[in-house]
C-alpha positions in Angstrom: 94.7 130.8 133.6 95.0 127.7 131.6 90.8 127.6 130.8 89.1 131.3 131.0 85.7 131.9 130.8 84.3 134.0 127.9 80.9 132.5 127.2 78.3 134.8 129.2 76.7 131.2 131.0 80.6 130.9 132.5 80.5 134.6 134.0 76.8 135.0 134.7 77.5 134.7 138.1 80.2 137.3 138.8 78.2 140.0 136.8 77.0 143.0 138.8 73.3 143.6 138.8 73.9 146.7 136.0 75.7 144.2 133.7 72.5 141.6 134.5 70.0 144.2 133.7 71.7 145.5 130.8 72.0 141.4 129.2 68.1 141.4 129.9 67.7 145.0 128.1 69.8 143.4 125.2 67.8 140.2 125.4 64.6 142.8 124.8 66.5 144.9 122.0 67.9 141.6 120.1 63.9 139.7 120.4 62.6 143.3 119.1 65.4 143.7 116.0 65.0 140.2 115.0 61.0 140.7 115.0 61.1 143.6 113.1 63.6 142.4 110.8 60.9 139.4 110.0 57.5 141.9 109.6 60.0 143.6 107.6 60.8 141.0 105.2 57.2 139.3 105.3 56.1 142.8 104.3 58.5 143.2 101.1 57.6 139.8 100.0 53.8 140.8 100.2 54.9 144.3 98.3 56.8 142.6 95.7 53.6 139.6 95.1 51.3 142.5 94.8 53.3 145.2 93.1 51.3 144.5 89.3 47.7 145.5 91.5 49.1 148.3 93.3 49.6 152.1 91.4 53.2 153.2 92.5 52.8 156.2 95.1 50.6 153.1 97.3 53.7 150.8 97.1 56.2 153.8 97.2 54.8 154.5 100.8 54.2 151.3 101.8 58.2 151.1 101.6 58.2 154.2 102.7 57.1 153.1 105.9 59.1 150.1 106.0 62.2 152.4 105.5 61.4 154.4 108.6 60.7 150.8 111.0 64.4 150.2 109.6 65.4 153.1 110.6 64.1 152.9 114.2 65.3 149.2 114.6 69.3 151.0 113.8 68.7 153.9 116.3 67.4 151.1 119.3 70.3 149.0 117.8 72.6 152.5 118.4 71.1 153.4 121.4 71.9 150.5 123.0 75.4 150.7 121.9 75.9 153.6 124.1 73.9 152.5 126.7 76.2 149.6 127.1 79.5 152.2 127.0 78.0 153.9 130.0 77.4 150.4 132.0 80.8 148.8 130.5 82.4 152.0 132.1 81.0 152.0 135.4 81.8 148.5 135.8 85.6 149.6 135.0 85.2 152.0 137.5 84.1 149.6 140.0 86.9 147.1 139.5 89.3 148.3 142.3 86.4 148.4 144.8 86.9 144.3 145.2 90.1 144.9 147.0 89.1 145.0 150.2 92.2 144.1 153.1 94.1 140.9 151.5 97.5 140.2 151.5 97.3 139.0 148.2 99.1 141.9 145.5 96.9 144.6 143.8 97.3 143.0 140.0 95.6 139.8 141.7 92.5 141.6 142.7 91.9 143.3 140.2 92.9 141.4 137.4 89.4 138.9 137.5 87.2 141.5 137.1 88.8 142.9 134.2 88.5 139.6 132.5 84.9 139.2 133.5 83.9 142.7 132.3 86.1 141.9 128.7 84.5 138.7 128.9 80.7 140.5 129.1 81.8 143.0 126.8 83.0 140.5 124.0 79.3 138.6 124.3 77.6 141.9 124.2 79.9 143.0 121.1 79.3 139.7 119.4 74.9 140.1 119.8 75.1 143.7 118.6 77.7 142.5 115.6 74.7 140.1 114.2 71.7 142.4 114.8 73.9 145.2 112.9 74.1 142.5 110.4 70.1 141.6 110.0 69.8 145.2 110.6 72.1 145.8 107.0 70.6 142.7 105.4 66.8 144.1 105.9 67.8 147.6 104.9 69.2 146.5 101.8 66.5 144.2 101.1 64.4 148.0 101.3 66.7 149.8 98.8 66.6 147.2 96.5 63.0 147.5 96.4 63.1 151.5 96.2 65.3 151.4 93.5 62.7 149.1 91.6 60.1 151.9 91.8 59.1 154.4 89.6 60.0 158.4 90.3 57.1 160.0 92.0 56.2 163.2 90.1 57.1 166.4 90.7 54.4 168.7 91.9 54.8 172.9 90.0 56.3 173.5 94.0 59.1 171.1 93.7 57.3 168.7 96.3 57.2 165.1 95.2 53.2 164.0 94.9 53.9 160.8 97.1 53.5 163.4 100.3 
């Protein structure tokens, strides 16, 4: 192997159909992070330019808000994660299925399909490594804008008044 494919273009065509519809469900996922990860930011900007004409519990749950579309963007991010365990694993269990009746030895059968399926795994690992990343980067970008707000008041029930 002087030259082995690891770019997903090189493999695309000795995927299985799971791995293909699993790239398109990350394609989805990755187009649906990095949108939200731009409303997001758009949003704090627009928070931060109208913070002096806005009382506090307004901007307080307008970050609020933000916070949870954060939080949902890391669970798909997770969720995917383990959807892609449960398609990386049934790949490995397909690998000795290619043998068929050759004469050439076992460790030459299956040995391609492992390096394929590492191959796909690496791209996969790499996409999910930068949305993690925007993911971190936007979520930060929403505590340092908590931590610039003012305590909400505490009601005589121990409840905050921000609701």
């Amino acid at each position: 192997m002087s030259n082995p494919p690891y770019w997903l273009w090189s493999i695309w065509s000795n995927l299985s159909v799971l791995n293909r519809l699993f790239f398109l469900t990350l394609c989805a996922v990755s187009i649906y992070c990095l949108l939200s990860a731009i409303i997001i930011l758009v949003r704090l900007r627009s928070i931060r330019k109208e913070q002096s004409n806005e009382d506090s519990i307004s901007i307080r749950r307008s970050v609020a808000a933000l916070h949870n579309r954060s939080a949902n963007v890391r669970h798909v991010i997770g969720a995917t994660f383990y959807l892609f365990g449960v398609v990386f694993f049934l790949g490995l269990q397909s690998a000795p299925l290619v043998l068929g009746h050759s004469a050439d030895p076992l460790r030459m059968e299956i040995l391609p399909t492992f390096v394929v399926l590492f191959a796909f795994a690496a791209n996969v690992f790499l996409v999910l490594f930068v949305l993690h990343l925007v993911s971190w980067f936007v979520c930060n970008g929403i505590n340092r804008k908590f931590k610039g707000l003012p305590k909400p008041m505490k009601t005589s029930w121990g409840r905050s008044s921000v609701g």
